[in-house]
MDAnalysis code that builds the backbone (N, CA, C; Angstrom):
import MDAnalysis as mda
import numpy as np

u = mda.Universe.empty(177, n_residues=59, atom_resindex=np.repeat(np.arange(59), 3), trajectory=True)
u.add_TopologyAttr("name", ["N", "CA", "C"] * 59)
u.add_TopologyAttr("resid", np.arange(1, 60))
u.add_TopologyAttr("resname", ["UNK", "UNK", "UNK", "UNK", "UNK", "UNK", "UNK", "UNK", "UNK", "UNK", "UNK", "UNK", "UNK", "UNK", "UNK", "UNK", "UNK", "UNK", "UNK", "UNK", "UNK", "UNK", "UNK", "UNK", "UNK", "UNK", "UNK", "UNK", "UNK", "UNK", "UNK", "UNK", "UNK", "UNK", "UNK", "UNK", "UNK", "UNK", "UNK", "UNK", "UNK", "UNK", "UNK", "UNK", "UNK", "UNK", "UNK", "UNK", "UNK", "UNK", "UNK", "UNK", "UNK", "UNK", "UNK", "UNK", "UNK", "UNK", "UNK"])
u.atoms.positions = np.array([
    [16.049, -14.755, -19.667],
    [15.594, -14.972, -18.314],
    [15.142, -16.418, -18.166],
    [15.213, -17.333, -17.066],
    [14.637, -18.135, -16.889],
    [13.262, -18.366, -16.676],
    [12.631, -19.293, -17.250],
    [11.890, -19.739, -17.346],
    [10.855, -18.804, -18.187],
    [11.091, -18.051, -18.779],
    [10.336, -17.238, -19.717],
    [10.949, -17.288, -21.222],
    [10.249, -17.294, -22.371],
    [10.155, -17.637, -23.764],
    [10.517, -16.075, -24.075],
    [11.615, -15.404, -24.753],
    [11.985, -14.322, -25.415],
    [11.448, -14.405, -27.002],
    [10.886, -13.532, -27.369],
    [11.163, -13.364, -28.934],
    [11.371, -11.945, -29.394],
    [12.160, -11.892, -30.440],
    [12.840, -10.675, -30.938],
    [11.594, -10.031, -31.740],
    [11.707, -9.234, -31.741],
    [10.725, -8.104, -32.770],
    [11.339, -7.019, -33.154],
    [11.334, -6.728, -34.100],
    [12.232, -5.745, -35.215],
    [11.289, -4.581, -35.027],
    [12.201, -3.380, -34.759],
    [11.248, -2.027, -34.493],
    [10.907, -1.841, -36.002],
    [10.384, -2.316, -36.819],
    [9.801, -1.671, -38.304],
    [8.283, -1.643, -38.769],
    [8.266, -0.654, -39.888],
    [6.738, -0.901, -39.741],
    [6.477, -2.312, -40.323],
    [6.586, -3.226, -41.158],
    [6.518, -4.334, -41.620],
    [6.369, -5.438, -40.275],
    [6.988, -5.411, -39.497],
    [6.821, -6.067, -38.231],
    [6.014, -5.750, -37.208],
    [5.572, -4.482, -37.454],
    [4.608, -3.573, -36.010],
    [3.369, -3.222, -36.442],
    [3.291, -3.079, -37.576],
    [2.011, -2.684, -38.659],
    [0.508, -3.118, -37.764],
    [0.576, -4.895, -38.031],
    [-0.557, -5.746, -37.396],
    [-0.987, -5.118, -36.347],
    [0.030, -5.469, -35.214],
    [-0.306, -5.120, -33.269],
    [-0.633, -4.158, -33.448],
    [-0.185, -2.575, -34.034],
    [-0.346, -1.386, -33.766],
    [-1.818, -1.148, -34.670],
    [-2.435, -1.539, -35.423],
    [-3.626, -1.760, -35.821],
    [-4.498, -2.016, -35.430],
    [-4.174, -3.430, -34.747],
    [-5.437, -4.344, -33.779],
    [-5.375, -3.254, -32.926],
    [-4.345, -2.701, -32.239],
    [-4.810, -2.152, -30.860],
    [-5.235, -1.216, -31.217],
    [-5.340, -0.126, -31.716],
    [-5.771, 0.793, -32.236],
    [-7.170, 0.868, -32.495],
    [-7.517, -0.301, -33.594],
    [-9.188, -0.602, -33.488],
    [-9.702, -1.056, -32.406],
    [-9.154, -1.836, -31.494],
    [-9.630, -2.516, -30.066],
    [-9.983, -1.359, -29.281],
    [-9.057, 0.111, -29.188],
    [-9.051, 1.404, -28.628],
    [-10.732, 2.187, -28.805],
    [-10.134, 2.063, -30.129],
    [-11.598, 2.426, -30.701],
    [-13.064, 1.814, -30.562],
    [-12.848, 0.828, -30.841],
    [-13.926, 0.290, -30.677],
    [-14.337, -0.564, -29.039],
    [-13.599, -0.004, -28.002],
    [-13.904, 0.385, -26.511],
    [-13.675, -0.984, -26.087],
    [-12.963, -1.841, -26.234],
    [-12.944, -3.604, -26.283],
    [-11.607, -3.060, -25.218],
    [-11.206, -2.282, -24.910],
    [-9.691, -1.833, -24.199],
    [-10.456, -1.254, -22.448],
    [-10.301, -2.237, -21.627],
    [-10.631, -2.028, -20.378],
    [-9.212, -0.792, -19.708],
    [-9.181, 0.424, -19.133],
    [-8.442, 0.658, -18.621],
    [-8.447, 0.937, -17.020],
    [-7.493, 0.381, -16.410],
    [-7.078, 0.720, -14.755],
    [-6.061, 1.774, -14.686],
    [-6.297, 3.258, -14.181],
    [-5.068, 3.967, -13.937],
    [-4.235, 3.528, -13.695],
    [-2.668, 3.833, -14.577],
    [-1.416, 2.986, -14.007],
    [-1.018, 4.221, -14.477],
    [0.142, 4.868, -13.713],
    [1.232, 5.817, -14.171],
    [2.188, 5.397, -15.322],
    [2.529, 4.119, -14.729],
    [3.573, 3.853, -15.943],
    [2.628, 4.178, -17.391],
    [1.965, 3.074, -17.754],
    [0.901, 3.227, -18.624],
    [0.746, 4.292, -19.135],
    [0.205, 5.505, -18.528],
    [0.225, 6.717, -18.843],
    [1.661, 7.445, -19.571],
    [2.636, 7.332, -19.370],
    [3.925, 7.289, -19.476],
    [4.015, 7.273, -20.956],
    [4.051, 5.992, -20.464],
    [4.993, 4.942, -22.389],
    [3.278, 5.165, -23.012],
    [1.911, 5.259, -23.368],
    [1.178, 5.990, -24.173],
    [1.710, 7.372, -24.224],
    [1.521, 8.424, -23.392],
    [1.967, 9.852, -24.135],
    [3.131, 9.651, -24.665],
    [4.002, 9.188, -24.440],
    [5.636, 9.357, -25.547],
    [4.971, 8.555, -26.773],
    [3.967, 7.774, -27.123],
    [3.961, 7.117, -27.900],
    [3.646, 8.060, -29.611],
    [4.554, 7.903, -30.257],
    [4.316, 8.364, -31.790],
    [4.092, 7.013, -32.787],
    [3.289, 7.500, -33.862],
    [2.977, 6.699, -34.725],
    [3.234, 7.273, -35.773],
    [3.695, 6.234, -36.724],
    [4.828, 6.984, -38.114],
    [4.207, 6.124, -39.434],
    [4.200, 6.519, -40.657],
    [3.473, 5.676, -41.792],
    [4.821, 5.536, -42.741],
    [4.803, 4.554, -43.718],
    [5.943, 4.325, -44.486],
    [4.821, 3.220, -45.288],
    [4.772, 3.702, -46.707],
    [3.644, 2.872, -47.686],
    [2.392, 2.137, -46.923],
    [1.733, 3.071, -46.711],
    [0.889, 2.497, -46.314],
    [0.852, 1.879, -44.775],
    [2.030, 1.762, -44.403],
    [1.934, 0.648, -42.961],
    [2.321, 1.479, -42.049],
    [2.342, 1.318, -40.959],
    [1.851, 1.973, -39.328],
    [3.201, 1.028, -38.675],
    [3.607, 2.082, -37.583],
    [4.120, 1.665, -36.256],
    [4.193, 2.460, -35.324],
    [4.541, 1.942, -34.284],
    [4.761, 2.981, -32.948],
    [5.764, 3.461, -32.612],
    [6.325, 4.299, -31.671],
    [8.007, 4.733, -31.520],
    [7.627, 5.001, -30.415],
])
């Protein structure tokens, strides 16, 4: 797209581990302001989280 910076991110846990962590503790530890949004609501309930040695991601 113009004028916007793309970067690729690999659906794996090795690549998703970090983000899905931070946010997770940010969740927890109430630092996560929320505004009802439907979408939002949406893509969280489909959201699964899967472990592979130790490391975390989302699906």
């Amino acid at each position: 797209m113009q004028g916007y910076e793309v970067t690729e991110v690999f659906q794996s846990h090795k690549s998703l581990n970090e983000s899905t962590q931070g946010f997770r503790e940010q969740v927890y530890s109430g630092n996560i302001i929320y505004v009802y949004n439907p979408l939002l609501n949406y893509a969280m309930g489909n959201t699964v989280i899967k472990q592979n040695n130790g490391l975390i991601k989302n699906r």
